[in-house]
PDB file with SEQRES, HELIX, SHEET and CRYST1 records, atoms N, CA, C and O in Angstrom:
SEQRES   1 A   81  UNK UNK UNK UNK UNK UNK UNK UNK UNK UNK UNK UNK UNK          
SEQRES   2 A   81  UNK UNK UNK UNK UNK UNK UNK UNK UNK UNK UNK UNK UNK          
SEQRES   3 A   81  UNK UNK UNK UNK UNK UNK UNK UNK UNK UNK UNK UNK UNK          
SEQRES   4 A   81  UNK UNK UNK UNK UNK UNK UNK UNK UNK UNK UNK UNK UNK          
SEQRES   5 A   81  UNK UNK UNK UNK UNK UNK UNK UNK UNK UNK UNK UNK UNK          
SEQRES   6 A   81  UNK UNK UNK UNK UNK UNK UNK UNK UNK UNK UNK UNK UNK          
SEQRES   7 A   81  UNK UNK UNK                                                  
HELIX    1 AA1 UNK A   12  UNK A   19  1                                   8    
HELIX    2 AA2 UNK A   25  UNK A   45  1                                  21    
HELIX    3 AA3 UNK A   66  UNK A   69  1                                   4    
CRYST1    1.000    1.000    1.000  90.00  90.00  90.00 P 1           1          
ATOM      1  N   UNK A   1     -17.527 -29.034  12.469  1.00  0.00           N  
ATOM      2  CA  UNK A   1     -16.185 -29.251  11.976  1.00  0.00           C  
ATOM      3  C   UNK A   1     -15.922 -30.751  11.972  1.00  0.00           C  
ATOM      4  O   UNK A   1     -15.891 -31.287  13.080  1.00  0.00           O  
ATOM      5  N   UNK A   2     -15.741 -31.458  10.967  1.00  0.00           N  
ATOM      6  CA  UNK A   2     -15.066 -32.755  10.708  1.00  0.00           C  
ATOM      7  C   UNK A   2     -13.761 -33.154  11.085  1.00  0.00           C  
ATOM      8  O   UNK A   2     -13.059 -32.313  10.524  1.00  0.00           O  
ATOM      9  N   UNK A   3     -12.993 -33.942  11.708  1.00  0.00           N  
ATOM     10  CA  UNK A   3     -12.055 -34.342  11.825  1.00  0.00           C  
ATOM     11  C   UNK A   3     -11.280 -34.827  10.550  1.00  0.00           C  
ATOM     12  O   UNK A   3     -11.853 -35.757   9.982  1.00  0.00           O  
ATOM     13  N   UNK A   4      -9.983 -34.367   9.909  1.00  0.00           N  
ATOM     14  CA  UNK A   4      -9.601 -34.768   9.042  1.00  0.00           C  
ATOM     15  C   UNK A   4      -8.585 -35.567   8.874  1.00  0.00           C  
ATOM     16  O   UNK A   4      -7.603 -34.826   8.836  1.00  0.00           O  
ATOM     17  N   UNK A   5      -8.272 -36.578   8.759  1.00  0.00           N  
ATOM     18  CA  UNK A   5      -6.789 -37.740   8.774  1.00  0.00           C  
ATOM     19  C   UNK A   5      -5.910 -37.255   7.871  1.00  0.00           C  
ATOM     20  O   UNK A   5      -6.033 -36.957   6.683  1.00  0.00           O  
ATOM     21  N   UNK A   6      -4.603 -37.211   8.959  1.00  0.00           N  
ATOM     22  CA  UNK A   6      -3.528 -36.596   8.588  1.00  0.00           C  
ATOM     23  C   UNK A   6      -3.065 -38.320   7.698  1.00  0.00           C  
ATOM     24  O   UNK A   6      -3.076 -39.478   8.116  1.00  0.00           O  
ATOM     25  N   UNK A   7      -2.578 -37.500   5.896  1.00  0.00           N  
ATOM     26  CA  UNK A   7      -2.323 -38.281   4.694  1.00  0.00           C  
ATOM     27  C   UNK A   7      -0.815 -38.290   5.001  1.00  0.00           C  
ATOM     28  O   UNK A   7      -0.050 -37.337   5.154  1.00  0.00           O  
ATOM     29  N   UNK A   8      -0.621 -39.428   5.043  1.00  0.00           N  
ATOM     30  CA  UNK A   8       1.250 -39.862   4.633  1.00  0.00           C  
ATOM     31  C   UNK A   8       1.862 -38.866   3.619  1.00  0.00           C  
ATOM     32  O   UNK A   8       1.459 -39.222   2.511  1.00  0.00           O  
ATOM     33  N   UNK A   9       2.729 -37.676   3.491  1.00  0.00           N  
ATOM     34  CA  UNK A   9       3.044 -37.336   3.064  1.00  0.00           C  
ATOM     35  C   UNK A   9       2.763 -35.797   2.586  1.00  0.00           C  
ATOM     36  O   UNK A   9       3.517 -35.096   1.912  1.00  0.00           O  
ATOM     37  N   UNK A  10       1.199 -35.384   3.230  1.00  0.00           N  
ATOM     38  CA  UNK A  10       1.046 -33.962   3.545  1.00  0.00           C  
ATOM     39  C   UNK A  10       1.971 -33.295   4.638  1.00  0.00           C  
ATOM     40  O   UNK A  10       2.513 -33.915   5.553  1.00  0.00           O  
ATOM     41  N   UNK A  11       2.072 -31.890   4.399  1.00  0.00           N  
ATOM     42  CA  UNK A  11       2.502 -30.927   5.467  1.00  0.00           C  
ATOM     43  C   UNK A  11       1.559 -30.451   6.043  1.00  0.00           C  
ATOM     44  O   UNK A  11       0.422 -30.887   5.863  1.00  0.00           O  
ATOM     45  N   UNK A  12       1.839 -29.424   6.886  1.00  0.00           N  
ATOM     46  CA  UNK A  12       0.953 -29.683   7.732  1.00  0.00           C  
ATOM     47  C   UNK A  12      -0.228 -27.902   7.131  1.00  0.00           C  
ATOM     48  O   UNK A  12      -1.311 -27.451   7.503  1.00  0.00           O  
ATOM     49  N   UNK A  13       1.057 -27.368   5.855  1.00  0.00           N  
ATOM     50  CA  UNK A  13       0.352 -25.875   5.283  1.00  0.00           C  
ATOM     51  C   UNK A  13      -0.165 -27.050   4.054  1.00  0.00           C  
ATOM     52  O   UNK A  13      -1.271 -26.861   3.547  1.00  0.00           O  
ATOM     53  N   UNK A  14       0.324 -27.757   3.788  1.00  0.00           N  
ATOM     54  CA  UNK A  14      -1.198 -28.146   2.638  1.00  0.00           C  
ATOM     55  C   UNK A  14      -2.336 -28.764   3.347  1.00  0.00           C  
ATOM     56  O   UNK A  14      -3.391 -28.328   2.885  1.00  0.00           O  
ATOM     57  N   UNK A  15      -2.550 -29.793   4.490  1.00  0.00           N  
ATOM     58  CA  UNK A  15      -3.648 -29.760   4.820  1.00  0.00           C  
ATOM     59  C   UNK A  15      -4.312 -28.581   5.543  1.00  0.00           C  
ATOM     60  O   UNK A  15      -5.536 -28.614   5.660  1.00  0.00           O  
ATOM     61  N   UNK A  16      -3.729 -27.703   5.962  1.00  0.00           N  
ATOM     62  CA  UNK A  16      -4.155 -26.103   5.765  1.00  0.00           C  
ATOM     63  C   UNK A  16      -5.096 -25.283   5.000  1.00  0.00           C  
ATOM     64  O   UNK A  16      -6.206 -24.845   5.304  1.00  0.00           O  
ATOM     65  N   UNK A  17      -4.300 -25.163   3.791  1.00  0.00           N  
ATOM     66  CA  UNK A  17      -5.045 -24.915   2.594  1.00  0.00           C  
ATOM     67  C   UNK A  17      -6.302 -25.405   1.890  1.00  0.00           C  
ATOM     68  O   UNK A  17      -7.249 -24.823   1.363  1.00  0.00           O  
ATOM     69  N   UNK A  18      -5.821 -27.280   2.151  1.00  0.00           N  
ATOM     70  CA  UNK A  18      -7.133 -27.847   1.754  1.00  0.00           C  
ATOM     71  C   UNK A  18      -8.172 -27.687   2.424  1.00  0.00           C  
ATOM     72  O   UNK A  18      -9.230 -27.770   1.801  1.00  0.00           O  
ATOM     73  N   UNK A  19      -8.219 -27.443   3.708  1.00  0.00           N  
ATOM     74  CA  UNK A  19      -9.257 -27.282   4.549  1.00  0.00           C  
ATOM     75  C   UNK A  19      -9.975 -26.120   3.840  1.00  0.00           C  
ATOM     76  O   UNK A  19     -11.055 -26.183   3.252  1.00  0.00           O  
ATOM     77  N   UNK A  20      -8.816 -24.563   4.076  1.00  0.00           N  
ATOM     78  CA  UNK A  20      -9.429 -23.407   3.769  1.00  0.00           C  
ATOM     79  C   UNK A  20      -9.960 -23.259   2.626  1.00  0.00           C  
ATOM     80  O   UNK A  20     -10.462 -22.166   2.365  1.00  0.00           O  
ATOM     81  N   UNK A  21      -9.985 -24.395   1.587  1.00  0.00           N  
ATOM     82  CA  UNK A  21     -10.296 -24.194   0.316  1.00  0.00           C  
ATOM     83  C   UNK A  21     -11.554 -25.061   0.045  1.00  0.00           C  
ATOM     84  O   UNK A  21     -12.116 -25.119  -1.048  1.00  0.00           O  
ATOM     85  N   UNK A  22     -11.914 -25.697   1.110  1.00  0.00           N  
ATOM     86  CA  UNK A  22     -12.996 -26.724   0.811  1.00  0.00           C  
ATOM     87  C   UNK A  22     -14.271 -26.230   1.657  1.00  0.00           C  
ATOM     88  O   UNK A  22     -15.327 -25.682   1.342  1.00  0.00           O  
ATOM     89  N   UNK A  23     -13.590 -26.757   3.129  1.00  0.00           N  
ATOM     90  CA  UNK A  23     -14.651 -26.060   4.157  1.00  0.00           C  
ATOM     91  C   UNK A  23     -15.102 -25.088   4.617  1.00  0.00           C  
ATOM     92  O   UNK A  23     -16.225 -24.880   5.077  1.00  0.00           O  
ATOM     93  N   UNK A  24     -13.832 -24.138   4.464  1.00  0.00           N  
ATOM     94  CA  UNK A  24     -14.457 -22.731   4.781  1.00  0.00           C  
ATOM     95  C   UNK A  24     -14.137 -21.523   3.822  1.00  0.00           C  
ATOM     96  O   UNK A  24     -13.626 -20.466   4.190  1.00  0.00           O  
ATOM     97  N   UNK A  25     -14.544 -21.864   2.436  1.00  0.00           N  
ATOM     98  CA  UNK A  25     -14.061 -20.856   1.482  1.00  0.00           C  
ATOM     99  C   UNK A  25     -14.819 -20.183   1.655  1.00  0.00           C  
ATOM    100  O   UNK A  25     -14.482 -18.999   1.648  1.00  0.00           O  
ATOM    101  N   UNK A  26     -16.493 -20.560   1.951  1.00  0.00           N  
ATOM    102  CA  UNK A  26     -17.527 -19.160   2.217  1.00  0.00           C  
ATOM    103  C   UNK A  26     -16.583 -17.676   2.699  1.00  0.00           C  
ATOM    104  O   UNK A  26     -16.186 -16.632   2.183  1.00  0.00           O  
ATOM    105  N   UNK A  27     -16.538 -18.504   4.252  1.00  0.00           N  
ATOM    106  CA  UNK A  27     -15.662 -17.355   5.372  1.00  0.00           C  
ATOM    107  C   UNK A  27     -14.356 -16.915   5.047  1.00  0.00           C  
ATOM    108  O   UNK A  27     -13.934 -15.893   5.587  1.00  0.00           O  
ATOM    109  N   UNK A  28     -13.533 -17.650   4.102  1.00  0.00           N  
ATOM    110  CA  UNK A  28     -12.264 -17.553   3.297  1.00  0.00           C  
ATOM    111  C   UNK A  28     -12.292 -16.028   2.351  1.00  0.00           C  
ATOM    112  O   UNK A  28     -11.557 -15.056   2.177  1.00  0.00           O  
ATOM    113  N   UNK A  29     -13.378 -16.431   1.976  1.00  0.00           N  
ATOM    114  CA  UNK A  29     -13.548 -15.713   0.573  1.00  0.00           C  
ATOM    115  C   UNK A  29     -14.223 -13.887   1.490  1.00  0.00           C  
ATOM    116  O   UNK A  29     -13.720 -12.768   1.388  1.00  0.00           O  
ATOM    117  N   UNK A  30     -15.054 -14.182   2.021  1.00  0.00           N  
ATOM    118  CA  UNK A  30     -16.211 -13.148   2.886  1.00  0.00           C  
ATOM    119  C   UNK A  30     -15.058 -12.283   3.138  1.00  0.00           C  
ATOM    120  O   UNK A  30     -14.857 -11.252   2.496  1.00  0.00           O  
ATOM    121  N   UNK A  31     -13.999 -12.880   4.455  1.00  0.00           N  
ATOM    122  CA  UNK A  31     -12.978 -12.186   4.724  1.00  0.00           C  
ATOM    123  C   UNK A  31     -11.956 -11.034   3.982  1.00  0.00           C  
ATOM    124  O   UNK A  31     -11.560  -9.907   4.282  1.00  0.00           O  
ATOM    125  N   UNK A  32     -11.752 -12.006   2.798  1.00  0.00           N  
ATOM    126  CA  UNK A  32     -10.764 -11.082   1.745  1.00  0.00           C  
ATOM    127  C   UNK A  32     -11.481  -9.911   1.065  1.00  0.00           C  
ATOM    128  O   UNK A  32     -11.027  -8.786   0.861  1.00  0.00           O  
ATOM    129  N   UNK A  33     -12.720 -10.406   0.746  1.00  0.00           N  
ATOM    130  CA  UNK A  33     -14.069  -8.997   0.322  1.00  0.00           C  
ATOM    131  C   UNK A  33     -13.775  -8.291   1.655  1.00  0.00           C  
ATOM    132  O   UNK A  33     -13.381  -7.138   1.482  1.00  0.00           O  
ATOM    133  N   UNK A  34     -13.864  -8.687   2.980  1.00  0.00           N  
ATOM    134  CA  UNK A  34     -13.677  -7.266   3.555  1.00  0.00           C  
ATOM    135  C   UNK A  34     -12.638  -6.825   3.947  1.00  0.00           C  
ATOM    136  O   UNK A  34     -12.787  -5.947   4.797  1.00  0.00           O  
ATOM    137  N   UNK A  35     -11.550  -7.077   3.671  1.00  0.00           N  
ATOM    138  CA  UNK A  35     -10.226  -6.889   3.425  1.00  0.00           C  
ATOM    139  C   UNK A  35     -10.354  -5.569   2.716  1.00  0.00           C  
ATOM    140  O   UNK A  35      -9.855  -4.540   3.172  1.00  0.00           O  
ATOM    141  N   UNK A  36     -11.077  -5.621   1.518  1.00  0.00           N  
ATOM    142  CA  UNK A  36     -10.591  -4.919   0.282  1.00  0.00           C  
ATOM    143  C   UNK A  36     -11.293  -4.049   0.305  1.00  0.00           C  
ATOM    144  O   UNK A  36     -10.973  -2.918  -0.058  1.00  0.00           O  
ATOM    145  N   UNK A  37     -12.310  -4.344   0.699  1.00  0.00           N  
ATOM    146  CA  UNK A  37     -13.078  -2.768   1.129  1.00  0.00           C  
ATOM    147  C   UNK A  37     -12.600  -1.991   1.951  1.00  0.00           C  
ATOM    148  O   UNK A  37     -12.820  -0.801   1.726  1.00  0.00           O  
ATOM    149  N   UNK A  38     -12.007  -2.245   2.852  1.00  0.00           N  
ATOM    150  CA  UNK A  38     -11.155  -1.715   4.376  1.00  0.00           C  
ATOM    151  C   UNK A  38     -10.360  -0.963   3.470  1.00  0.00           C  
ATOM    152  O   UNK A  38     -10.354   0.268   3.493  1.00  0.00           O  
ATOM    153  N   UNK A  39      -9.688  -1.640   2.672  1.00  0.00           N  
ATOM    154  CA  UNK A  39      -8.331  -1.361   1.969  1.00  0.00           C  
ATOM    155  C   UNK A  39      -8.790   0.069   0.995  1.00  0.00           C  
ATOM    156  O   UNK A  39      -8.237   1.169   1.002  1.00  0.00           O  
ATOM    157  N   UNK A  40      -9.949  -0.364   0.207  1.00  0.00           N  
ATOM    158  CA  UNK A  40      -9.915   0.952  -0.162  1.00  0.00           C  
ATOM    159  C   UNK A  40     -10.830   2.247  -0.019  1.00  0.00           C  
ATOM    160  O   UNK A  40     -11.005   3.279  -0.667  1.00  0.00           O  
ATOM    161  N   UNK A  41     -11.477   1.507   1.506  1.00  0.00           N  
ATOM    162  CA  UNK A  41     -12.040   2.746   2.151  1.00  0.00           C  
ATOM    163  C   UNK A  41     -10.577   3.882   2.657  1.00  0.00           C  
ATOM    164  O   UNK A  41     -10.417   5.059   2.332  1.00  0.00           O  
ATOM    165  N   UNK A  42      -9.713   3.039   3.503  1.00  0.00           N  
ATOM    166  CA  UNK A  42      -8.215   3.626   3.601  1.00  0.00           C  
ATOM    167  C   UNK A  42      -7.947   5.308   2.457  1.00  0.00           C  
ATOM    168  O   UNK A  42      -7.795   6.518   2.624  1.00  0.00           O  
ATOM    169  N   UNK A  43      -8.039   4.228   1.247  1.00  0.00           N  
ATOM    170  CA  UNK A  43      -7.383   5.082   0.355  1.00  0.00           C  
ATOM    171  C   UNK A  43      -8.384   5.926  -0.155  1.00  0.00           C  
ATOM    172  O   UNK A  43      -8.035   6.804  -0.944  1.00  0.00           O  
ATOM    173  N   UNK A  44      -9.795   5.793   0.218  1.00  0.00           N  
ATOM    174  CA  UNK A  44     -10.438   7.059   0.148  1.00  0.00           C  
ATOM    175  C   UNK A  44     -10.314   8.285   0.599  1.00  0.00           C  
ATOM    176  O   UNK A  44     -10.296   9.404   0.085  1.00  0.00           O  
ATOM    177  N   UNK A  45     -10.220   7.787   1.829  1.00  0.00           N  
ATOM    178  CA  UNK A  45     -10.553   8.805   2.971  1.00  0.00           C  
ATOM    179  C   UNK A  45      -8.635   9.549   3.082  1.00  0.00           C  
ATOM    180  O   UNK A  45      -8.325  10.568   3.700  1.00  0.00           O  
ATOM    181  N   UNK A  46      -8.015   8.963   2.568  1.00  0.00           N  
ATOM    182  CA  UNK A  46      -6.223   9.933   2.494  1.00  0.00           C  
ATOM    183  C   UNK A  46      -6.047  10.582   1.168  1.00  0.00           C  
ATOM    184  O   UNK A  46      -5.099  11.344   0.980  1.00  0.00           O  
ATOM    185  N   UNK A  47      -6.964  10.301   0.188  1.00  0.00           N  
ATOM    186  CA  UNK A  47      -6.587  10.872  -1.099  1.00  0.00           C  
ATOM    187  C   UNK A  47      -7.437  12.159  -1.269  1.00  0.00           C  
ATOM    188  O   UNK A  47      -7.508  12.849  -2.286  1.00  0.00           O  
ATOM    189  N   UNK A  48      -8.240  12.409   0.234  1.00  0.00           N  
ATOM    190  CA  UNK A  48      -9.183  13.708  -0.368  1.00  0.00           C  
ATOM    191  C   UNK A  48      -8.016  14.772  -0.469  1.00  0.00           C  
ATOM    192  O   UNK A  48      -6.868  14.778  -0.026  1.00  0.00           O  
ATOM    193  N   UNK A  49      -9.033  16.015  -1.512  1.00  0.00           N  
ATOM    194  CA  UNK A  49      -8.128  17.244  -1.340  1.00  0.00           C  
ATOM    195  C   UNK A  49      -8.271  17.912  -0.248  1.00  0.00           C  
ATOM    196  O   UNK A  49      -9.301  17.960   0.425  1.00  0.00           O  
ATOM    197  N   UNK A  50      -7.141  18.513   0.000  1.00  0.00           N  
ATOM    198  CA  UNK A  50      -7.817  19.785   1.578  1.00  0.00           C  
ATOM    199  C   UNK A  50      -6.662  21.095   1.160  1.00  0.00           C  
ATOM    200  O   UNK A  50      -5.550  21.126   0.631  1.00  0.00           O  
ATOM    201  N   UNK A  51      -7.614  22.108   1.719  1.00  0.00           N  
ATOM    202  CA  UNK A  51      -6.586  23.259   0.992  1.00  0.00           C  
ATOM    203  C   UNK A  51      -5.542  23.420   2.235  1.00  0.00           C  
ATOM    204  O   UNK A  51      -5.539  23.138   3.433  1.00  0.00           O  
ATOM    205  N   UNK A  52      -4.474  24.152   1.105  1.00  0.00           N  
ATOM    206  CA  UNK A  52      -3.560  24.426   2.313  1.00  0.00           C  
ATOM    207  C   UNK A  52      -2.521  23.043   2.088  1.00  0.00           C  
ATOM    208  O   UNK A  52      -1.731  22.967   3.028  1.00  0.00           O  
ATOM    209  N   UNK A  53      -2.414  22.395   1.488  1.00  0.00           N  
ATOM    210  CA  UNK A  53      -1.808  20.923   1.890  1.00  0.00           C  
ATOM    211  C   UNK A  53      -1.193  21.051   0.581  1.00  0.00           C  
ATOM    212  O   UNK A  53      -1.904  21.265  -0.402  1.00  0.00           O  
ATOM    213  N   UNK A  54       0.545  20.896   0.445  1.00  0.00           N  
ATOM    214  CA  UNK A  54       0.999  20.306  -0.758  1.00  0.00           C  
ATOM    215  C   UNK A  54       1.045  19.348  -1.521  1.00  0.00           C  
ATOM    216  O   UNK A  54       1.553  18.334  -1.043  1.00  0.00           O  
ATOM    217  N   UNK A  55       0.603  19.287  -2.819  1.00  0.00           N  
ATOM    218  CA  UNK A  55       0.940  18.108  -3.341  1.00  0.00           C  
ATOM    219  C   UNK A  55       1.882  18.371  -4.769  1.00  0.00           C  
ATOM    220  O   UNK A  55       2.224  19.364  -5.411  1.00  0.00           O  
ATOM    221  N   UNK A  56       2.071  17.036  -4.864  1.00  0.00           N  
ATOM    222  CA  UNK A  56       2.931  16.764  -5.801  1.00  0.00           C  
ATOM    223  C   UNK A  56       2.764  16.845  -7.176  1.00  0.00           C  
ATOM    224  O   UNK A  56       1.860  16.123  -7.596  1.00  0.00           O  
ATOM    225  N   UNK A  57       3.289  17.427  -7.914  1.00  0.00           N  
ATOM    226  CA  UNK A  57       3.388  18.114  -9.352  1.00  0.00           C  
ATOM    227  C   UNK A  57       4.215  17.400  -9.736  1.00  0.00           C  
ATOM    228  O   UNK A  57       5.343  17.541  -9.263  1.00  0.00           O  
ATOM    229  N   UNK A  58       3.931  16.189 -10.906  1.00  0.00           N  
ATOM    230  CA  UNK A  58       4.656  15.677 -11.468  1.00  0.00           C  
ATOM    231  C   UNK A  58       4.954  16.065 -13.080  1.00  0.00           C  
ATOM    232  O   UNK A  58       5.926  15.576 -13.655  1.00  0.00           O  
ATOM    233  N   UNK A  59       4.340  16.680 -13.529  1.00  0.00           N  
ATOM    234  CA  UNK A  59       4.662  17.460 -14.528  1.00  0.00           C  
ATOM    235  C   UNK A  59       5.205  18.608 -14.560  1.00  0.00           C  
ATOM    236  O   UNK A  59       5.598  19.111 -15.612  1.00  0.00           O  
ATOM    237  N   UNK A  60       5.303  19.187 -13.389  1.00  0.00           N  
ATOM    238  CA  UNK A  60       6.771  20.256 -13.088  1.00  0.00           C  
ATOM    239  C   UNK A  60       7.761  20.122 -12.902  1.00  0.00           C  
ATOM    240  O   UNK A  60       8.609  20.919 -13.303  1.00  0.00           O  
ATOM    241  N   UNK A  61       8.170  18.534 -11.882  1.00  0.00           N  
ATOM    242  CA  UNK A  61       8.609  17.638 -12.164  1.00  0.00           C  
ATOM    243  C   UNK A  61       9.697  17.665 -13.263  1.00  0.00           C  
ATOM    244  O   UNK A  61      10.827  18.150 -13.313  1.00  0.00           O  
ATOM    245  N   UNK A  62       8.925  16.960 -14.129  1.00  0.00           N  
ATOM    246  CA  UNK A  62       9.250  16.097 -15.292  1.00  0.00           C  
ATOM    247  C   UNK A  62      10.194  17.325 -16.605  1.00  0.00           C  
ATOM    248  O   UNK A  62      11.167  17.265 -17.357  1.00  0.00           O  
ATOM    249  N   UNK A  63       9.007  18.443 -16.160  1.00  0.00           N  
ATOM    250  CA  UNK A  63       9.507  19.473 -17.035  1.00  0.00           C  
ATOM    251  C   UNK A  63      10.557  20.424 -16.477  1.00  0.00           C  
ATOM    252  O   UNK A  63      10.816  21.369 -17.222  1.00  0.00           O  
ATOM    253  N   UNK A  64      11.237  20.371 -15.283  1.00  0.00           N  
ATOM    254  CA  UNK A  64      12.314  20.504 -14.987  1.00  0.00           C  
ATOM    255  C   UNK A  64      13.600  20.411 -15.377  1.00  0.00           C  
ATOM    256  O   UNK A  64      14.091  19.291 -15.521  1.00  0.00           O  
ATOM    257  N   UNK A  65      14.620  21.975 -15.693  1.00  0.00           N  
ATOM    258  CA  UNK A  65      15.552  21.615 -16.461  1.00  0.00           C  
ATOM    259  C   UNK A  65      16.906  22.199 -15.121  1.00  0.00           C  
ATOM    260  O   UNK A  65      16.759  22.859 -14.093  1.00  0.00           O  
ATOM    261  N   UNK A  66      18.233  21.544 -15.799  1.00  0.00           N  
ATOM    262  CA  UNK A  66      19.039  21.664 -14.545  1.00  0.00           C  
ATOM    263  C   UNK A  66      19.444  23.456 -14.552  1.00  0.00           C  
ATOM    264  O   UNK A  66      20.106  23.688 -13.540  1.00  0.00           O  
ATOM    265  N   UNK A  67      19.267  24.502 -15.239  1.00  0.00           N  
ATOM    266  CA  UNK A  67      18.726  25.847 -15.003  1.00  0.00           C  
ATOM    267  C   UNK A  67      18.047  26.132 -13.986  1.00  0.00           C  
ATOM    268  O   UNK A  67      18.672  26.666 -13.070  1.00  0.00           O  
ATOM    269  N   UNK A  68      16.538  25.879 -13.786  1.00  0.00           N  
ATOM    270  CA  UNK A  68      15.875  25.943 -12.939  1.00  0.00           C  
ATOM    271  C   UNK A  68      16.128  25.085 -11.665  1.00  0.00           C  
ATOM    272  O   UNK A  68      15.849  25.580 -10.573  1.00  0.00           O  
ATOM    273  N   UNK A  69      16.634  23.845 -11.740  1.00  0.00           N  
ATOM    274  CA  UNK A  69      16.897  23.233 -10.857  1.00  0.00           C  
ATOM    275  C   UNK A  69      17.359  23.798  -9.335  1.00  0.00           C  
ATOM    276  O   UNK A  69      16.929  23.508  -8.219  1.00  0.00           O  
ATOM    277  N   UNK A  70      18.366  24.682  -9.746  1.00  0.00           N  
ATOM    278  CA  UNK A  70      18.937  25.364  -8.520  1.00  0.00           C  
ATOM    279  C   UNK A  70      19.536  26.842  -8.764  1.00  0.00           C  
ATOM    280  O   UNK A  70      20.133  27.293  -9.741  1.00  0.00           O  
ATOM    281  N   UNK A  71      19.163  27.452  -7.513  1.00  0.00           N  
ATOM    282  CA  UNK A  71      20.046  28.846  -7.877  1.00  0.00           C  
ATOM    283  C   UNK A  71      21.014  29.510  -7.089  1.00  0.00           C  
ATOM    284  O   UNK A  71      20.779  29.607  -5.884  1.00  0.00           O  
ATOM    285  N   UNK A  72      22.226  30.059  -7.618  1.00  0.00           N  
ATOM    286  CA  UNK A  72      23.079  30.207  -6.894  1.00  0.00           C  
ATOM    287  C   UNK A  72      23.232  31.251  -6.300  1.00  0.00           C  
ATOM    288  O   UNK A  72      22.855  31.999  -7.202  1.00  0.00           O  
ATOM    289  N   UNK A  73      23.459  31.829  -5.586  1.00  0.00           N  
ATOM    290  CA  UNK A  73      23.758  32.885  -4.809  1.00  0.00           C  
ATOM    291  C   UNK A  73      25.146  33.208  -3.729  1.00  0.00           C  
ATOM    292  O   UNK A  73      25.439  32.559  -2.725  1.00  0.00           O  
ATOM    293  N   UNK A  74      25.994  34.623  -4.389  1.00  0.00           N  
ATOM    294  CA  UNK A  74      26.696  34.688  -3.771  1.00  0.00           C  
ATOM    295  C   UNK A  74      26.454  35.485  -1.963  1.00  0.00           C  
ATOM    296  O   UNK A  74      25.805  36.501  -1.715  1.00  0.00           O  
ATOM    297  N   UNK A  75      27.299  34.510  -0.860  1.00  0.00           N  
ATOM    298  CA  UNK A  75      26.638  35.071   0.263  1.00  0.00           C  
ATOM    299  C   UNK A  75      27.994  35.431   0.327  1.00  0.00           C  
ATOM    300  O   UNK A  75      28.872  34.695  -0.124  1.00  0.00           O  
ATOM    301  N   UNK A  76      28.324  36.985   1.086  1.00  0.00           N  
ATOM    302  CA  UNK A  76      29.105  37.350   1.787  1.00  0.00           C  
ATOM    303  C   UNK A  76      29.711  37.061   3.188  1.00  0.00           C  
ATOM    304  O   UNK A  76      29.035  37.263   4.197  1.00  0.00           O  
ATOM    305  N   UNK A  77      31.304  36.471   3.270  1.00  0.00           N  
ATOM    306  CA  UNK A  77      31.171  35.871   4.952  1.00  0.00           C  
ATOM    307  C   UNK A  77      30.725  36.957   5.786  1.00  0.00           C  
ATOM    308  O   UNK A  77      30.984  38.154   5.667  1.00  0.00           O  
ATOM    309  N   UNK A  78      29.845  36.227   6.855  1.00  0.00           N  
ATOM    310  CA  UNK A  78      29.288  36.577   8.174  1.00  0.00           C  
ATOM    311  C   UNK A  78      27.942  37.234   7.486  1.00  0.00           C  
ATOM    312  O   UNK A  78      27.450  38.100   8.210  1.00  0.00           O  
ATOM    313  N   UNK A  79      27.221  37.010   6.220  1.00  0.00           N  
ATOM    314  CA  UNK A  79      25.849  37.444   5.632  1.00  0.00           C  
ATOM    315  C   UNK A  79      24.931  36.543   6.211  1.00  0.00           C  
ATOM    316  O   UNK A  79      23.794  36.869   6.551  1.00  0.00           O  
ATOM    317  N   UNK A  80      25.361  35.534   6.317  1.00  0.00           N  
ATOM    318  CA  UNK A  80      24.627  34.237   6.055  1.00  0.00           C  
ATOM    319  C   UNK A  80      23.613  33.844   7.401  1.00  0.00           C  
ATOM    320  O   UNK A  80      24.293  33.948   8.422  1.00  0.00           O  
ATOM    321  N   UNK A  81      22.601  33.544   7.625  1.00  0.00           N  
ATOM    322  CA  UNK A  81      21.937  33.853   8.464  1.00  0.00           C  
ATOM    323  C   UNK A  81      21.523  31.782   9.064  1.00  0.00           C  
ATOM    324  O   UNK A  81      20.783  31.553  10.021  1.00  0.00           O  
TER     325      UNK A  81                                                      
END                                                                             
């Protein structure tokens, strides 16, 4: 690691950056690749199917009219459970 002289007029996140962008973009870069694999090993392993488990119907959804939406029913007092 080199010592770097703090420039009249840098902050202290741009000589930050410049570092991470010069000296250690190898390990910069390595990191975010395994970031993203992590990331979408994640979303592998939650998107399987398994029976028994609801999912979401968005075209039943969509094709939903306010008819079907809800149904009414008259309850008699003291029916109601």
């Amino acid at each position: 690691m080199r010592a770097v002289p703090l420039a009249e007029g840098v902050s202290n996140t741009e000589a930050l950056g410049r570092v991470l962008y010069t000296d250690y973009i190898f390990y910069f870069q390595t990191s975010g690749l395994i970031l993203l694999v992590a990331m979408i090993g994640a979303i592998v392993l939650t998107l399987r199917h398994r029976p028994g488990v609801k999912r979401q119907s968005i075209s039943r959804q969509v094709a939903r009219n306010p008819g079907s939406a809800m149904e009414l029913k008259d309850v008699k007092p003291g029916e109601g459970s």
